[in-house]
N, C-alpha and C positions, 0 to 999 in steps of 0.2 A: 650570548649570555655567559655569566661568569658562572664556570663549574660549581664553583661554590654556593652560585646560587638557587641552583639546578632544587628543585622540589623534591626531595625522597620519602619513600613510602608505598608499602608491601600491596597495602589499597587504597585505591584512589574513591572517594569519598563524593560521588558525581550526583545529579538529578536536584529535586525543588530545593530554593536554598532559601531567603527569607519571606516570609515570618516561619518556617520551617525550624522543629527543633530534631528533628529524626535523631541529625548526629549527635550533637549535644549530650542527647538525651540517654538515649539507646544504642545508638553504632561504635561511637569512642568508646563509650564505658565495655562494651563487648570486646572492642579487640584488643584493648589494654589489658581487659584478666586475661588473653591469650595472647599477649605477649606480642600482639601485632604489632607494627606499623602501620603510619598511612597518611594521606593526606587530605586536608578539608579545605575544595576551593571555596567554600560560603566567605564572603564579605559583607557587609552592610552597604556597599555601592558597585555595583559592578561596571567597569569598564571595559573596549574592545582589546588593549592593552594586557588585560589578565590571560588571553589565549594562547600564550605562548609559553607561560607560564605553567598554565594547566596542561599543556601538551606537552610539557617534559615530563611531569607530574606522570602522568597519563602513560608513556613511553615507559618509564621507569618502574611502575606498577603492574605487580601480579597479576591482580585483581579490580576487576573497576565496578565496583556494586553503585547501582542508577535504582533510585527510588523517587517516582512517578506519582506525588502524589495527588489530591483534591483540593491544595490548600493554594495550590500555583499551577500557572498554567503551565510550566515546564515544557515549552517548546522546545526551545535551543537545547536541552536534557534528552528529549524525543531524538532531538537530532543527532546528537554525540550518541546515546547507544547504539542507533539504527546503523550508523557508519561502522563503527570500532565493532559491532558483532559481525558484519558483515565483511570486515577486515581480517575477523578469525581471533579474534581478542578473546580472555577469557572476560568473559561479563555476566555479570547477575544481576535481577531487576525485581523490582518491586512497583507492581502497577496496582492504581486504582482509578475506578471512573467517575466522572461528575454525577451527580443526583442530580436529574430535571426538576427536581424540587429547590424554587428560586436559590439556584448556588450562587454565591458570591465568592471575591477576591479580594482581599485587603480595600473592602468597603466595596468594587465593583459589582451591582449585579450583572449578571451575566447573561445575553439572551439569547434564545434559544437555538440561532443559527452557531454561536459563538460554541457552546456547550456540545452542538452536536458535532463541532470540526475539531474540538478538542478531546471529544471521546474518541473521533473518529482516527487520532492520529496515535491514539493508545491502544485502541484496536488494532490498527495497522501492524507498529509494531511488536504488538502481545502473539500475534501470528507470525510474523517472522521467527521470532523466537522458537515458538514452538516449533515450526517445521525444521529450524532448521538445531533442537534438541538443547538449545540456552537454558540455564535453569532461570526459572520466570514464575514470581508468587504473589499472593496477597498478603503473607504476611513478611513484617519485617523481619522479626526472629528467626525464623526459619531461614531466611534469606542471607543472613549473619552466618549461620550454622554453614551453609552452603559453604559462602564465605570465606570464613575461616578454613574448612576442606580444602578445599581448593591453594589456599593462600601459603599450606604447610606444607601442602604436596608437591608443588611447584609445577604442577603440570601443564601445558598447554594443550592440553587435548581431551582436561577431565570437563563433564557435561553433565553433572550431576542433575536429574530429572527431579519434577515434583511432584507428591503426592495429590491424587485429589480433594482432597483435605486441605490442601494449600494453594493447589492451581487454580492460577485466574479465571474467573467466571463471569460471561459478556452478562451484562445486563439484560431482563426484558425488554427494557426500553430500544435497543438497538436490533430486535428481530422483526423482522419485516411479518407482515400477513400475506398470505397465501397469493390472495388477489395482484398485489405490488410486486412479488417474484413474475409470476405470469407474464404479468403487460412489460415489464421490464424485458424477459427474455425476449418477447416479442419485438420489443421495441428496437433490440439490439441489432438483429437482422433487418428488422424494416428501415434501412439507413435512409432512404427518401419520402421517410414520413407520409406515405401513402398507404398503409392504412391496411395492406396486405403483401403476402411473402410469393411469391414466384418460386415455382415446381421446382428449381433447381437449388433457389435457398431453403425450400421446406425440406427436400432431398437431403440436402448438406451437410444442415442442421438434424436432422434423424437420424442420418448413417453415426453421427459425432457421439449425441447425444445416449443412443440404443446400443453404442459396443457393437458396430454390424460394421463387415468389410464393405456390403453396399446391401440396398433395401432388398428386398425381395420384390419380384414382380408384381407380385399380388395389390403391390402398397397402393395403385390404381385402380382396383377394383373395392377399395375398403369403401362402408357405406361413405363416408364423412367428403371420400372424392367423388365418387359415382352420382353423388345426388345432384354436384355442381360442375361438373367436369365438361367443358367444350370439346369439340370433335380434336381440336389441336390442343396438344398438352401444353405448348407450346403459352399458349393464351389461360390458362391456369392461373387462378388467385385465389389462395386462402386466407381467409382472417382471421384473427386471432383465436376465435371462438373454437374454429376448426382445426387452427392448427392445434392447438392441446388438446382436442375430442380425437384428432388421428395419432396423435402421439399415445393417448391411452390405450386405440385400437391397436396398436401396432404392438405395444407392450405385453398387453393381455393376450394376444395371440403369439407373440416370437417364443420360443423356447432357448435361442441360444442366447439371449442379453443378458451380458456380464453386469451384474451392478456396479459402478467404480467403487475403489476405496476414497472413502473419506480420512484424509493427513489433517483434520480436525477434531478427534476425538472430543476437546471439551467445546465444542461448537457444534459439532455433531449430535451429541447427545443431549444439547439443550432445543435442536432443531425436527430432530427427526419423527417424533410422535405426530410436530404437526402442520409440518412441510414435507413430506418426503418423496412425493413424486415431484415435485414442480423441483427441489433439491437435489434429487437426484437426476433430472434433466439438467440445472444449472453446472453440473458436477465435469462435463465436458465442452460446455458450450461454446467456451472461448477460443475450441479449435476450430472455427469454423470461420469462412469469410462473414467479416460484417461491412464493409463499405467499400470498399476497390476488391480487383482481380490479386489473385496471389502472385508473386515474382511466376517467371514465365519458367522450364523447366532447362532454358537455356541460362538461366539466368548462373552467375560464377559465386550465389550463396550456396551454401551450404543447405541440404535436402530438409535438414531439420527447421531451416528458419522459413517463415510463411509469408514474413511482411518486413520490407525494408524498416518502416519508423514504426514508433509505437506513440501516440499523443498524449504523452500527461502531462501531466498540472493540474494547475485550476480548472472546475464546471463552473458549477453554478450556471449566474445568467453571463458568464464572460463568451468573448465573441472571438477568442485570438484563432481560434480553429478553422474556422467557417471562413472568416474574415480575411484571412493573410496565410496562414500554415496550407490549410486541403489545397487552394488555389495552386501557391507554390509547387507542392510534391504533383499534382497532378501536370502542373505545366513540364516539368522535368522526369515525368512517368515515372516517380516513386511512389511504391505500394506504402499504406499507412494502416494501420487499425483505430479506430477511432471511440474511444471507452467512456465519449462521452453521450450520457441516454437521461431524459428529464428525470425517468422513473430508478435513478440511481439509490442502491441499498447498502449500508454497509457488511451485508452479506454475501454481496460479491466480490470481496477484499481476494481471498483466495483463487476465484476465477480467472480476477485480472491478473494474477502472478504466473501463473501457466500462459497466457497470454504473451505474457512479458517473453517470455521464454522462447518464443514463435518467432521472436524481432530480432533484426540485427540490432538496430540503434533504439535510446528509449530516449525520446526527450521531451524533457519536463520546462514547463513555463510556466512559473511562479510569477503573478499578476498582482498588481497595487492594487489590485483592488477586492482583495480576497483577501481572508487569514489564513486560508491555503495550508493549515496544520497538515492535515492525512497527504497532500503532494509532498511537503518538506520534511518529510520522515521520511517517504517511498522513494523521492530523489534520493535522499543520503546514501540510503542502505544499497540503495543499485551502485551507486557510485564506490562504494566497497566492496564492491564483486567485479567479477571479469566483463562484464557487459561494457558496451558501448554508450555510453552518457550523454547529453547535449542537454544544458543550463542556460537556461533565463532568469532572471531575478529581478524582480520590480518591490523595492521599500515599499512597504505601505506611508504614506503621509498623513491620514487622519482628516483628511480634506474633503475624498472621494465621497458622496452622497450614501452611497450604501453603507459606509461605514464612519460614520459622525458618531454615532451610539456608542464606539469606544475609546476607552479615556486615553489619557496621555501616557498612563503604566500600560498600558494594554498594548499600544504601538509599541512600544520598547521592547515589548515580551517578545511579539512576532517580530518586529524587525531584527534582535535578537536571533532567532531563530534561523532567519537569513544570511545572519553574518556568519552563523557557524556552518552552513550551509558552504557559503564562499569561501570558506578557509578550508573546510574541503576538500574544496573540486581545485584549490590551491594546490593542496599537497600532492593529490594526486595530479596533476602536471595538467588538468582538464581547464580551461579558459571557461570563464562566465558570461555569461552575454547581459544586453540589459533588453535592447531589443527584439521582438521576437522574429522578427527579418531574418536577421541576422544568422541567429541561433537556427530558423527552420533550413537555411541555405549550407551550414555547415553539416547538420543533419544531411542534408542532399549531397553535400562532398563526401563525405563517409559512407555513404550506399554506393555513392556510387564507386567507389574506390574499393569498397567490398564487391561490389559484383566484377570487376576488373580482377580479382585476387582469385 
């Protein structure tokens, strides 16, 4: 590209574009009485051709303020922050979530699986952010002001926090009831769908869960085991019922159980009054075995990592786990973590990220047959940190039976989403797969190439 043509401007001007007047309206008119710069990639037609475009633009800016808003579904915007924050970019955001109250999109209504994978992916990344201290707001203006700060100071390392007055706040609509954390956590360890936990997964799960180096002896004579307990511990099975009646016994009675911190404050304090032990059992959970044995202690990872792969992408009712991936890693004795559970909440966004942390490699498989928002966000943003990546990506076509219901803007949006996704895992030198063969077998060359290491 000709230098000349190269996009300049102090901020880059990112997130929902049409019918969207943000900038127009609001944004330009702000950074022009302060003497800004910047640039607005909104067109009236977008093409895949504009991404390189935007990625000088992009390069060349201070500042890259993403506003997230109701009006568009803002996938590929989703995706461009999650990356470039997780790159270390100075970024500022503005998020807002859909009302389950019939939302529409340039005439789309929107149904309710559609709404909750679009909330789901703004939640995602509204918690990255915050853990990782991004300024991230509800409103615009403030978001400006940030901005602006930032854009004068020239700094790369300022992080200006938001008040709570301004800070994002999850919806009711996306807080689980007490009951659905419960059978969730249970469900997580009962990886063979039968229905109860063995002595050694209840163990596991308690020592994780309670802040205990190991149980105490006693945890065998507690009523909740002694009532059903076989001569062989061995032959031991708790169900669900028991394992949270021994988990409250064990609680009410320990003295040393640290409570974890919660790195959720404004999730925290919308949760806590009326979740908070099933919460604060969720709060460690994902350190624990859920479906394979951990790498052996011979194994050449590193002490801190638990599980060669980590499984994301698409749930829902996709099959690419069961079906082709667990086979594979098990055939070539790679450990996996498996995150995916029926009674999935977007309350354990957090969870699974500590998880993440456990893995050597994380590979995500983005399915045609999904909108797969909250994966193509979590893909991005891993993909701009030091972790290990492995990419699938399947277009949606608009064909697939479960998803006839969205229109032809609709495809464009998510597919969209994907493209920026691919350009990506482009730059940073990581290959795409379309496959998920493929993609679980390179996962397997990289474990195993780390356990050699």
């Amino acid at each position: 590209m000709n230098e000349e043509c190269i996009p300049k401007g102090k901020v880059f001007l990112g997130g929902s574009c049409n019918p969207t007047t943000w900038r127009k309206c609001t944004a330009i008119p702000h950074l022009e009485k302060n003497a800004l710069s910047y640039y607005n990639p909104q067109v009236d037609e977008w093409y895949p051709e504009l991404m390189e475009i935007e990625e000088k633009a992009k390069q060349r800016a201070t500042v890259l303020l993403f506003v997230i808003d109701s009006c568009t579904r803002a996938v590929a915007s989703m995706v461009e922050a999650s990356y470039l924050a997780a790159c270390g970019r100075n970024v500022v955001m503005v998020v807002h979530f859909f009302d389950t109250t019939n939302p529409t999109i340039a005439g789309d209504v929107l149904s309710e699986m559609e709404v909750k994978d679009l909330n789901r992916g703004r939640l995602f990344v509204s918690n990255i952010f915050h853990l990782k201290g991004i300024p991230h707001f509800k409103s615009l203006d403030h978001a400006l002001d940030v901005t602006v700060q930032i854009a004068n100071s020239g700094s790369t390392n300022n992080r200006t926090g938001c008040s709570p007055d301004n800070c994002i706040v999850i919806p009711v609509s996306l807080v689980p009831n007490e009951t659905s954390i419960i059978e969730c956590v249970f469900d997580m360890y009962d990886s063979d769908g039968k229905g109860v936990l063995s002595l050694q997964e209840v163990e596991r799960a308690l020592i994780i869960s309670l802040g205990l180096s190991k149980l105490p002896k006693s945890v065998l004579h507690t009523d909740t085991l002694r009532d059903s307990a076989p001569m062989n511990h061995d032959d031991l099975h708790v169900d669900c019922n028991k394992f949270c009646k021994l988990y409250q016994e064990l609680k009410s009675a320990s003295t040393n159980i640290t409570t974890p911190t919660i790195q959720l404050p404004w999730l925290w304090s919308l949760l806590t009054r009326v979740l908070w032990w099933p919460f604060n059992f969720l709060t460690n959970i994902f350190w624990s075995s859920q479906e394979l044995s951990q790498p052996s202690k011979a194994s050449g990872l590193d002490n801190d990592i638990w599980y060669d792969v980590f499984l994301g992408g698409t749930c829902a009712s996709s099959t690419w786990r069961q079906d082709i991936t667990v086979p594979l890693l098990k055939e070539h004795q790679v450990s996996f973590f498996n995150p995916h559970v029926t009674c999935w909440s977007e309350a354990l966004i957090p969870y699974e990220s500590r998880a993440k942390e456990k893995c050597c490699i994380l590979l995500y498989v983005i399915t045609g047959h999904s909108t797969s928002v909250g994966s193509l966000v979590e893909a991005s943003y891993y993909l701009g940190t030091t972790q290990l990546v492995v990419i699938c990506i399947q277009d949606i076509d608009g064909n697939e039976h479960c998803l006839q219901h969205l229109s032809s803007r609709a495809v464009r949006d998510y597919n969209r989403g994907r493209t920026y996704l691919k350009d990506a895992a482009s730059r940073k030198g990581r290959p795409v797969f379309s496959k998920v063969e493929d993609a679980t077998m390179e996962a397997i060359r990289l474990a195993k190439l780390a356990h050699k290491n």
